[in-house]
N, C-alpha and C positions, 0 to 999 in steps of 0.2 A: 268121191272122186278117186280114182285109179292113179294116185302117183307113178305110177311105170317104175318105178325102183326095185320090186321085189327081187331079191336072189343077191342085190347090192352087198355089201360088205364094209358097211361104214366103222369107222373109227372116232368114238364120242371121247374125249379128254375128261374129267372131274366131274364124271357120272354117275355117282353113285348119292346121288342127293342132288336136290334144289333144278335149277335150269337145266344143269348136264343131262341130268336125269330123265327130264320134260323131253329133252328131245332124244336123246337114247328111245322112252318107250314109244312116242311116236314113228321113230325110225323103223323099231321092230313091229309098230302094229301094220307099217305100211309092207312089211316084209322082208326088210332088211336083216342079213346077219350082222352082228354087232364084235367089235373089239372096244370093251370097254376100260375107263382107266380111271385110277385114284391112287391115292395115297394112303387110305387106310384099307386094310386088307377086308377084316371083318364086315362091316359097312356096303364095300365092294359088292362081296360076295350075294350078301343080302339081297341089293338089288338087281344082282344078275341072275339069281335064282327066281325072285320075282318075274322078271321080265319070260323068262323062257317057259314060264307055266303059266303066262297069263299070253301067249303070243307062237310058242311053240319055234321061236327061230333060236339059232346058233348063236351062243355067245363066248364069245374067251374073254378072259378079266386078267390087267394087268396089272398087281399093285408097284405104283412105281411114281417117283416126280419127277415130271416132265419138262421142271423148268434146270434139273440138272442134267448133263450132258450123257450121265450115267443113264440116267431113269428112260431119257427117250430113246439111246441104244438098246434098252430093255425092250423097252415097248416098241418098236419099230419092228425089230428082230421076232417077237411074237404075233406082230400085226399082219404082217405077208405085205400081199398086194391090197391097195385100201380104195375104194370108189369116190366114196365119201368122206373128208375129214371134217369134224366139228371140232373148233379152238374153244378152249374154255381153263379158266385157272381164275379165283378168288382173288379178287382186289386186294391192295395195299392197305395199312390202316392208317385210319382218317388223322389229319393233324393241321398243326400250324406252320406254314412256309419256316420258319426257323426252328424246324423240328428235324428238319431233315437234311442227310448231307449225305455225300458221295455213296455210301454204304448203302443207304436205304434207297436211293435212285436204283445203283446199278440193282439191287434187289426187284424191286418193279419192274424193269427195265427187263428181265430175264425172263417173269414172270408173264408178265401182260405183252409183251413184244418180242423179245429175241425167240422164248420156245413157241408160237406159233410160228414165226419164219421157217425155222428151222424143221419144223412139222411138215411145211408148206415145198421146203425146197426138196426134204426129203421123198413126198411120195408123189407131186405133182409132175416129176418125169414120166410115171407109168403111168397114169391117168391119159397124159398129151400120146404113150404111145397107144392108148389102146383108143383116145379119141374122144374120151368121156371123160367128166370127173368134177366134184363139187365140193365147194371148202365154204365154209360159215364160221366165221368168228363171232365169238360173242363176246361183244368187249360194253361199252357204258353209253349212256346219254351223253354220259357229260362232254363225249370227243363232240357232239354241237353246242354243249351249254356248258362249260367247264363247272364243276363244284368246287367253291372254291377250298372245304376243309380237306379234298380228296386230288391236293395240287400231284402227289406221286401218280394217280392212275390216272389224271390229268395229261400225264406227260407220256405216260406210257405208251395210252391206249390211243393216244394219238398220233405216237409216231409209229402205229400200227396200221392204224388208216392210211394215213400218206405212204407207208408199203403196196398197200392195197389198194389204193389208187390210181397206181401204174402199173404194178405186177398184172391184176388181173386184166386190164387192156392188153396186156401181151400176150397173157394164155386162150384166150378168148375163142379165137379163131382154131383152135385146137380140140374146142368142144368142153374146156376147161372151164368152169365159172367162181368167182371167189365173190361172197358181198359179206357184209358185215351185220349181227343183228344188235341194237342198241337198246336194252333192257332199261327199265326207270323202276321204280323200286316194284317187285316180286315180293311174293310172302315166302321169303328162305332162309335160310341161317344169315346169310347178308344183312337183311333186312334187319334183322333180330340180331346183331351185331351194330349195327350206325343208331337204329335205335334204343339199344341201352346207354350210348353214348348222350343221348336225348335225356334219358332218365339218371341218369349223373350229373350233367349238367348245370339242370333244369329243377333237379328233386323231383319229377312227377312220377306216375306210376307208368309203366310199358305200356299199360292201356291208354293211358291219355298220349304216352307219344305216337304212337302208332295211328290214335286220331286225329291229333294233330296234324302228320304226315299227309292222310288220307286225304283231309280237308284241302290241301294243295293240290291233288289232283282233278282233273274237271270228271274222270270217273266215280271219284270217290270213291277207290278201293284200291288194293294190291292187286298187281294179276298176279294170274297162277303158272306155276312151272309148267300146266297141262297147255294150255293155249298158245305160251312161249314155244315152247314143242310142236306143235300145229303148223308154227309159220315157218322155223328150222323144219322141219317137215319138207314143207311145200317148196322153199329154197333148192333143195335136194333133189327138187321131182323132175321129171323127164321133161315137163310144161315148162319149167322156167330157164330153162338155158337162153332163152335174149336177155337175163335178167344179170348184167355186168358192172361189177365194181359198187354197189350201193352201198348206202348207209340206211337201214331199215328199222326205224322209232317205233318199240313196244312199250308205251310208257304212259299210256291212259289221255294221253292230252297235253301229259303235265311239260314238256317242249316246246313252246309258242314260236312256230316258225310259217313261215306262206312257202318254203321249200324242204 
């Protein structure tokens, strides 16, 4: 299928690995020039050089963090005008409700919610004027099934949803679309992070946590950054503009819901 995006000019967040990644190279296989972004420079560069010999589209690479107010003046300023934004930034780490206090919220809080706003209010004026424009968050399952060791991104990524549950019913009519994709565990550094937490725990070895995990899902498996990518893809496409304000489960099953 012909996503009609080519010559786009999307802007991917913490693409230089895992999800970001997934949908960054789908963006560029569909034709899109890319503004991409990380924190680590090296890493970066890596996969923006990848992308451009494997896809032949435009890439500028920002290294910078975007959950400081520094990093996204950075990255704004090199982005231009953007069509597409993808939100993306690495969860909290996991813990127990009397683990964490002011400090560690407002951290989350910056991270999984205030720098996608901020992302959102910044480039979504020029999108409503030119009449196009498409924003995907990729935040957790958990904003339908809370986890409970993961109460910080619990809180985060949900009161990023209830942004986005009314913002984008505003922009809408402008040609403007914002939904949200809700990932369940990926084979990523993520993954391979909550997972050693398993193998601490538990004493088992990475292998058995990892199947242990699987075994909860009705796929019985990890998806992949590539597939992830696929659906951020198609979010983005020219087809999906009636598609407003969702919450869209990439997670094998593993969310037992009838909506």
């Amino acid at each position: 299928m012909d996503l009609g995006i080519s010559g786009k000019r999307a802007l991917v967040c913490a693409s230089s690995k895992g999800l970001g990644r997934g949908c960054a190279e789908a963006l560029a296989a569909a034709g899109c020039d890319l503004v991409m972004n990380a924190r680590g420079a090296e890493a970066l560069e890596a996969t923006a050089e990848a992308i451009r010999a494997a896809h032949g589209v435009s890439v500028t690479t920002v290294a910078a963090d975007v959950t400081s107010e520094e990093g996204r003046a950075t990255l704004l300023e090199a982005a231009g005008e953007i069509d597409i934004l993808v939100t993306n930034a690495g969860g909290p780490p996991p813990g127990m409700w009397h683990d964490w206090g002011r400090d560690e919220f407002i951290a989350a809080l910056d991270a999984n919610m205030l720098a996608p706003i901020a992302l959102m209010t910044a480039l979504m004026p020029k999108m409503i004027d030119r009449g196009w424009g498409r924003v995907v968050n990729i935040t957790s399952q958990s904003v339908k099934a809370p986890i409970p060791q993961l109460g910080l991104s619990n809180a985060a990524r949900t009161g990023l949803t209830g942004y986005v549950a009314g913002t984008a019913r505003q922009v809408a009519q402008y040609g403007v679309t914002i939904n949200n994709l809700l990932p369940g565990i990926h084979a990523t550094d993520r993954a391979d992070a909550l997972d050693g937490g398993v193998v601490k725990a538990e004493g088992i070895t990475l292998e058995e946590a990892r199947a242990k995990r699987a075994a909860t899902i009705p796929a019985r498996r990890y998806g992949t950054a590539e597939e992830f990518g696929q659906m951020c893809a198609y979010l983005c496409s020219a087809q999906a503009g009636f598609i407003v304000g969702q919450n869209i489960l990439l997670d094998g099953g593993g969310t037992n819901f009838t909506i």
